[in-house]
C-alpha positions as CSV (number, residue, x, y, z in Angstrom):
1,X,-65.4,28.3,30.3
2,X,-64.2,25.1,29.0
3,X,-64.5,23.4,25.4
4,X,-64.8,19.5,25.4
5,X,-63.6,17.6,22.5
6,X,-66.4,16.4,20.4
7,X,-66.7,13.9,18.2
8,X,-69.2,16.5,15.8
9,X,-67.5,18.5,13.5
10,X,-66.9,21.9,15.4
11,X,-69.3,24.9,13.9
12,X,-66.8,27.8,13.4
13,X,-67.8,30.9,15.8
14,X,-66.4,34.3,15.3
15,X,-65.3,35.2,18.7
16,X,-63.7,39.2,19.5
17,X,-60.5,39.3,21.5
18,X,-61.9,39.5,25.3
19,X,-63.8,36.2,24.5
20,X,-60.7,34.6,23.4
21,X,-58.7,35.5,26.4
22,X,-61.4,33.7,28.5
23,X,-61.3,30.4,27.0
24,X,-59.4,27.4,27.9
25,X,-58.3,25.0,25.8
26,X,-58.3,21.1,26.7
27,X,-56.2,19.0,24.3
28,X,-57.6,15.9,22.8
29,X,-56.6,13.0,24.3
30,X,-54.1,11.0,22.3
31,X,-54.7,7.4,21.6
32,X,-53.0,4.6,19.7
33,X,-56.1,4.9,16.7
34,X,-54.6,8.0,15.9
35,X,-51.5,6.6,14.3
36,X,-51.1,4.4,11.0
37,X,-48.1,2.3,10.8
38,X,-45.9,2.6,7.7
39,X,-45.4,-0.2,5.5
40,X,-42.7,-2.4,5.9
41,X,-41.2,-3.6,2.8
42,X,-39.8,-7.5,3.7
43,X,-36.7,-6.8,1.6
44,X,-35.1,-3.9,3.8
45,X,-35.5,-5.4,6.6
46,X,-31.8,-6.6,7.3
47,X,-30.4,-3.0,5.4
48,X,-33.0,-1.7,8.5
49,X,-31.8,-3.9,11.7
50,X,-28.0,-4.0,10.1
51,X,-25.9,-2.1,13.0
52,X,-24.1,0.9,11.9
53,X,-20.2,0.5,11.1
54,X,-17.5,2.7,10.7
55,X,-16.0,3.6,7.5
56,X,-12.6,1.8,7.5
57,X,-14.4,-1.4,9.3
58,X,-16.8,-1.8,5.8
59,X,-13.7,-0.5,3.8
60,X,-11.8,-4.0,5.6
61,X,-14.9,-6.2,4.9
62,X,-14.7,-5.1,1.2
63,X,-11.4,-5.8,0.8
64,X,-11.8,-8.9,2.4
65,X,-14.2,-10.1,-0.2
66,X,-11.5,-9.4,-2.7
67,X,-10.0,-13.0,-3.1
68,X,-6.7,-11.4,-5.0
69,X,-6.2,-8.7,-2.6
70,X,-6.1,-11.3,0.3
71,X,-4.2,-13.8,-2.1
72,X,-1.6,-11.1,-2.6
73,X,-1.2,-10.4,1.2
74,X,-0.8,-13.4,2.6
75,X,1.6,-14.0,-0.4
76,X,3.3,-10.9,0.5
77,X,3.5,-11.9,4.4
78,X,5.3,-15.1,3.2
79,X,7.9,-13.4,1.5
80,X,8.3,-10.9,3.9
81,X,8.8,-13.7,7.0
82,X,10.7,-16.3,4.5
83,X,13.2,-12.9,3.8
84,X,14.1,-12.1,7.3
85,X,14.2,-15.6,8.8
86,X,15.3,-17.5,5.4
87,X,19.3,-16.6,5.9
88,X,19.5,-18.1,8.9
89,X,17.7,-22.0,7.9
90,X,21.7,-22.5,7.2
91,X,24.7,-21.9,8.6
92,X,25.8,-20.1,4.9
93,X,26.8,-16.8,4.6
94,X,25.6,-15.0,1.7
95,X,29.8,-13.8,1.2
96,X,30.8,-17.0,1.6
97,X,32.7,-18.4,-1.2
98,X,33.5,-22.3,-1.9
99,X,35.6,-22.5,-4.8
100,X,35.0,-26.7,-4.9
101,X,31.3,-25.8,-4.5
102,X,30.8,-23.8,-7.6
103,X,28.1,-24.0,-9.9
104,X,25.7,-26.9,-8.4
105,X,21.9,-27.2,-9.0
106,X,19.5,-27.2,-6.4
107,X,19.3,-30.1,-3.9
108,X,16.3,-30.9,-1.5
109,X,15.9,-33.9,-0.4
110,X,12.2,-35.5,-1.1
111,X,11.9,-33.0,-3.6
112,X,13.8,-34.9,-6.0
113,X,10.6,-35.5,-8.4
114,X,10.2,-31.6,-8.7
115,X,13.6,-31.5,-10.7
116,X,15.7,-30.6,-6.9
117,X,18.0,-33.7,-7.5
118,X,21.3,-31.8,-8.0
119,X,21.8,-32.9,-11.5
120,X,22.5,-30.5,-14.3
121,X,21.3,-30.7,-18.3
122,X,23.3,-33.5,-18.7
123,X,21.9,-35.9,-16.1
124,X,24.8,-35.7,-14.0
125,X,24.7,-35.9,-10.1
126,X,27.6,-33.2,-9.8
127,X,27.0,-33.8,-5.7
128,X,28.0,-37.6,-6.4
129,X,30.8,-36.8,-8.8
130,X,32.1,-34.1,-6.2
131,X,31.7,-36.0,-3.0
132,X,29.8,-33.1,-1.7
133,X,27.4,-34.4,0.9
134,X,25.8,-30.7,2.0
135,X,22.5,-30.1,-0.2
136,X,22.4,-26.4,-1.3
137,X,18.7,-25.8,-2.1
138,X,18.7,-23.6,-4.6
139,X,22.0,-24.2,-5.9
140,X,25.2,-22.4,-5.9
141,X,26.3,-19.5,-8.3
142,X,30.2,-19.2,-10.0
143,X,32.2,-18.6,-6.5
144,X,30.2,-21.3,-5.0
145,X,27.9,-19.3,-2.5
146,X,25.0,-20.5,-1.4
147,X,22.1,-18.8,-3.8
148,X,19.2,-19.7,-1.0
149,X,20.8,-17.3,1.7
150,X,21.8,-14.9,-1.3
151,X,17.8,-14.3,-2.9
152,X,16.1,-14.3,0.5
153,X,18.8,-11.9,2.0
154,X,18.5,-9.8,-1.6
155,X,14.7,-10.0,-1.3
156,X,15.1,-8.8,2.6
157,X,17.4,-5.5,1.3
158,X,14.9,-5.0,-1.6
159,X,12.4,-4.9,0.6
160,X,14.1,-2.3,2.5
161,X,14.9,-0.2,-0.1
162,X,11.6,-0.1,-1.2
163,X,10.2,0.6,2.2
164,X,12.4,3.1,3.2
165,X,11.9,5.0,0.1
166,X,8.2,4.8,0.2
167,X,8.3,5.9,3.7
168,X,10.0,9.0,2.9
169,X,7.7,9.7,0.5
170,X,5.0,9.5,2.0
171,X,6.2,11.9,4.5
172,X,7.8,14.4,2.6
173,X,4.9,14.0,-0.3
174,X,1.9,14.4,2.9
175,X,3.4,17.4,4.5
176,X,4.5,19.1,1.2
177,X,1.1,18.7,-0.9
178,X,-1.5,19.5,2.3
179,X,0.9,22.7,3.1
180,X,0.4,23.9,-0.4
181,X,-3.2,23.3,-1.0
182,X,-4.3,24.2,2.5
183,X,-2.8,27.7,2.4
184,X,-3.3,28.3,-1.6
185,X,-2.2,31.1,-3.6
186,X,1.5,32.5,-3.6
187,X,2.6,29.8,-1.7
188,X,0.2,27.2,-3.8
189,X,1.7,28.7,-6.9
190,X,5.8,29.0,-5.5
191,X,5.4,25.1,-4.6
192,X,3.6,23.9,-7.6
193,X,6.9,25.5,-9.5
194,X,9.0,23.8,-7.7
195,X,7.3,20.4,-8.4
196,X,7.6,21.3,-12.0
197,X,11.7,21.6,-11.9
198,X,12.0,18.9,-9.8
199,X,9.7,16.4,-12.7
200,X,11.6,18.2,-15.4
201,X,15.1,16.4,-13.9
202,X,15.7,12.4,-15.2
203,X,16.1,10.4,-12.5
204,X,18.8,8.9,-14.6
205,X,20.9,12.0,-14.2
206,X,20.1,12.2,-10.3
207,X,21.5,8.7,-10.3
208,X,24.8,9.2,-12.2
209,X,25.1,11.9,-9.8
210,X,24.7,10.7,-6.2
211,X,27.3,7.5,-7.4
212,X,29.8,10.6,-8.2
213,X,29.2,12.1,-5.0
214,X,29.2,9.0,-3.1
215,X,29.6,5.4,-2.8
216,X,26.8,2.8,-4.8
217,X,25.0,1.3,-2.4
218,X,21.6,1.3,-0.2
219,X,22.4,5.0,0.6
220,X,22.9,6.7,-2.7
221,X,19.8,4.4,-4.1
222,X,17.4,5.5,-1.5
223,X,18.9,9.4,-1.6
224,X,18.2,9.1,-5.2
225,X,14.9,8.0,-5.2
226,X,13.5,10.0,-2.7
227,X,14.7,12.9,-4.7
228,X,11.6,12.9,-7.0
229,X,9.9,10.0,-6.0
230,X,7.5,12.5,-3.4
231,X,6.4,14.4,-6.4
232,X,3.5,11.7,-7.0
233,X,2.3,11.9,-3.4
234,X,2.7,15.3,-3.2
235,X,0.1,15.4,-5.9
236,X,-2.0,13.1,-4.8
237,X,-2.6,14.9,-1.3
238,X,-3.0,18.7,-2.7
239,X,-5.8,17.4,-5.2
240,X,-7.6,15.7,-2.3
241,X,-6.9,18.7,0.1
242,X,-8.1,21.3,-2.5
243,X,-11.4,19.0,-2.9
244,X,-12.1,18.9,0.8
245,X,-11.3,22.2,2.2
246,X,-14.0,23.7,1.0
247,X,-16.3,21.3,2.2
248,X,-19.2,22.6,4.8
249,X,-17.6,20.2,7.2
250,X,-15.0,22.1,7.1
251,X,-16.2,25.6,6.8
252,X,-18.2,24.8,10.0
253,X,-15.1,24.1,11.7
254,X,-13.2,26.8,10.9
255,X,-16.6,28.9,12.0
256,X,-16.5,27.2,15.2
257,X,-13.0,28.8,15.6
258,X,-11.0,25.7,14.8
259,X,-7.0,26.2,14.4
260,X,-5.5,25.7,11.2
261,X,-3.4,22.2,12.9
262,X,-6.9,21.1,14.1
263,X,-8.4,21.6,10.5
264,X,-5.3,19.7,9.2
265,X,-5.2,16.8,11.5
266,X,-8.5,16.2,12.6
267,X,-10.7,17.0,9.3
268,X,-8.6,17.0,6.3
269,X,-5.9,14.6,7.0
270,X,-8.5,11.3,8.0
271,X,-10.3,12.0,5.0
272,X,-7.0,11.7,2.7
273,X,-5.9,8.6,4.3
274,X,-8.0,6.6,1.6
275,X,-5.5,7.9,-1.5
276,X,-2.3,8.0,0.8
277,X,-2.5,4.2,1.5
278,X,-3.1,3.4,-2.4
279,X,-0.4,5.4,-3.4
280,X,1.9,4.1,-1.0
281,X,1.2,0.4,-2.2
282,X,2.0,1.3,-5.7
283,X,4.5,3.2,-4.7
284,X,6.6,0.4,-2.9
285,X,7.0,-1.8,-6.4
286,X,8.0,0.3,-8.9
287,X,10.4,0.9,-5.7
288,X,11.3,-2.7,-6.3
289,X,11.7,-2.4,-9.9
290,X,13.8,0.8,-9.9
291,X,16.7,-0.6,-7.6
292,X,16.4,-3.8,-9.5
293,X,16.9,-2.1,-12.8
294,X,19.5,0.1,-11.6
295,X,21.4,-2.4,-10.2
296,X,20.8,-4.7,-13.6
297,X,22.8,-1.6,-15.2
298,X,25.3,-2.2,-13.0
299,X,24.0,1.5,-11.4
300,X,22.8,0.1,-8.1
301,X,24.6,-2.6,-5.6
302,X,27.8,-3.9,-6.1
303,X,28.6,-7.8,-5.2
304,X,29.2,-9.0,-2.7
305,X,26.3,-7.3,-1.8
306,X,23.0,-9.0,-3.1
307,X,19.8,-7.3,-3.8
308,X,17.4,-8.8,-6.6
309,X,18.7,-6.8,-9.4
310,X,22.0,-8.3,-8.5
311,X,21.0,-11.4,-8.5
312,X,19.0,-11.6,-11.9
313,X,21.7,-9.3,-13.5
314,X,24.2,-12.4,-12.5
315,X,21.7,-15.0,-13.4
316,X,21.0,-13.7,-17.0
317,X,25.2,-13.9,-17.9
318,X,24.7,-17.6,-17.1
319,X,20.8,-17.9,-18.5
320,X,22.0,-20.2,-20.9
321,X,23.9,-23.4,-19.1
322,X,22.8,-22.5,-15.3
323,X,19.4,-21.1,-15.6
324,X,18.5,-21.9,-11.9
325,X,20.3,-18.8,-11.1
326,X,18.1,-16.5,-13.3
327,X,14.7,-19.1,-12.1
328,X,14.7,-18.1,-8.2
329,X,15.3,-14.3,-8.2
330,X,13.0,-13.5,-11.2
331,X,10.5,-15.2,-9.8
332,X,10.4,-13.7,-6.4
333,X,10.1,-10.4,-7.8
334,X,8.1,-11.1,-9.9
335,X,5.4,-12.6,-7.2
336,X,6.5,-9.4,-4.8
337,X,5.7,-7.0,-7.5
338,X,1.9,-8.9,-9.0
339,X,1.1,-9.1,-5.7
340,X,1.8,-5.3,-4.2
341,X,-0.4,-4.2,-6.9
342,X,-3.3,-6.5,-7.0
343,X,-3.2,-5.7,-3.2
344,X,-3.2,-1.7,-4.3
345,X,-6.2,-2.9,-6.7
346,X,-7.8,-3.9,-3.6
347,X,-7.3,-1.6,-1.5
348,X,-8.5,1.5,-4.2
349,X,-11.8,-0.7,-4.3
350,X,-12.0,-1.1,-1.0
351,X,-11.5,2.7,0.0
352,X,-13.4,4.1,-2.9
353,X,-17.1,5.1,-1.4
354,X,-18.4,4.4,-4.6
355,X,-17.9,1.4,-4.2
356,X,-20.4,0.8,-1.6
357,X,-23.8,-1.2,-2.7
């Protein structure tokens, strides 16, 4: 027994068990009347046909649309190429010392109208009344070495400084905060103690201590900042941890029978990448600004040796009559340290997924 499709409304018939196992039922043939197409609102449609992108490609695109944030990098790639190639445009030494050349303004010619005409306050030519026919760009300091080889070779070991310093915190911060939250308890609580003896030390003291122990220099500055400097990123990366391990993502994971280094690297670490990067930009200038003010104090390099805390510490004793030395170092890092934080600015906007529209 078959039952066609009708186009009547069926009459409903009470049929017993042995009826029903007799019957055969042929579907309804399905045609395109059957369906109703949604409505299309016009305004969607380029959010609809828009192809899918990754997180950290729309993270670049927003941070491309940030006009300071690609301002400041391209500023900061400047700086960065003028600093390692700068010392060599010359054939100057940074330790060379010129007794006759001491003390000249800066020199460029064809930049004479922008004040680089090698006169002082007075209006004298002191490369005319010296016979001195080599042009010193940005002038000379008190022993008569060249101060364009000195700032972009201190700006290149500033750099480094910074660098290096942020580098190791950013390892030692990483691996220290995700091992405490990830495991929690005792060894959340030990770690967390530690943190707090470690904030409760002045880096001033730290300081004073490591030029005791051991020579000023690169070495002692970069000892001493990586001391304490990790606390922040430690921080930083236990907060995010704590907030994302117990996520379903994660919980599934671990369900799945995941090992703790997979967790880690594959599903906790990705997503912290977003803070690491922000903290590591900030991190890098008051890098800057802490080797420049120790060595201001006379805490940090030594000459010969030129960083740009030497440099501005020499230029400020001679503010007054040669301010060309103060002019150049101040406002390189000045520009170095604006610009490492607008780009930070950026890249918090850029990484934040509230951000999206």
């Amino acid at each position: 027994m078959k039952i066609q499709p009708s186009t009547q409304t069926p009459t409903p018939v009470n049929l017993n068990k042995d009826h029903a196992q007799n019957i055969e039922v042929v579907p309804q043939e399905i045609t395109d009347d059957l369906f109703v197409r949604a409505p299309l609102d016009p305004n969607k449609n380029e959010e609809i046909a828009a192809p899918s992108v990754s997180f950290w490609r729309e993270a670049l695109q927003r941070l491309l649309k940030n006009k300071g944030a690609v301002i400041s990098a391209v500023v900061l790639l400047i700086i960065s190429l003028i600093a390692i190639i700068g010392p060599s445009f010359n054939e100057f030494s940074y330790r060379d010392q010129n007794i006759v050349h001491t003390n000249l303004p800066p020199k460029v010619p064809g930049l004479e109208w922008l004040g680089f005409d090698g006169k002082d306050s007075k209006g004298i030519d002191q490369y005319a009344e010296r016979n001195i026919t080599t042009n010193y760009w940005f002038g000379t300091d008190e022993f008569g070495r060249d101060l364009w080889t000195r700032v972009w070779k201190g700006t290149q070991i500033s750099l480094y400084i910074a660098l290096v310093a942020a580098f190791l915190d950013l390892i030692i911060g990483v691996i220290y905060g995700g091992l405490s939250a990830f495991y929690g308890g005792r060894t959340d609580t030990v770690m967390q103690r530690i943190i707090e003896v470690l904030i409760g030390i002045p880096n001033l003291v730290i300081i004073i201590m490591f030029i005791l122990i051991l020579e000023p220099g690169i070495t002692s500055i970069i000892l001493a900042m990586v001391i304490t400097g990790w606390v922040g990123m430690a921080r930083v990366v236990r907060g995010q941890v704590l907030q994302l391990k117990g996520q379903e993502f994660v919980l599934a994971s671990r369900t799945l029978g995941a090992s703790n280094g997979r967790l880690i690297w594959k599903h906790l670490f990705p997503n912290v990448m977003g803070p690491i990067i922000v903290t590591v930009m900030f991190t890098i200038p008051t890098a800057i600004f802490f080797e420049a003010f120790l060595s201001f104090i006379g805490l940090g390099l030594q000459a010969p040796l030129a960083s740009l805390g030497v440099l501005i510490e020499d230029g400020y004793k001679a503010m007054r009559f040669f301010t060309y030395k103060l002019f150049f170092p101040a406002v390189i890092i000045s520009a170095t340290m604006i610009c490492f934080n607008l780009l930070g600015d950026g890249l918090r906007d850029a990484l934040d997924p509230k951000m999206r529209k």
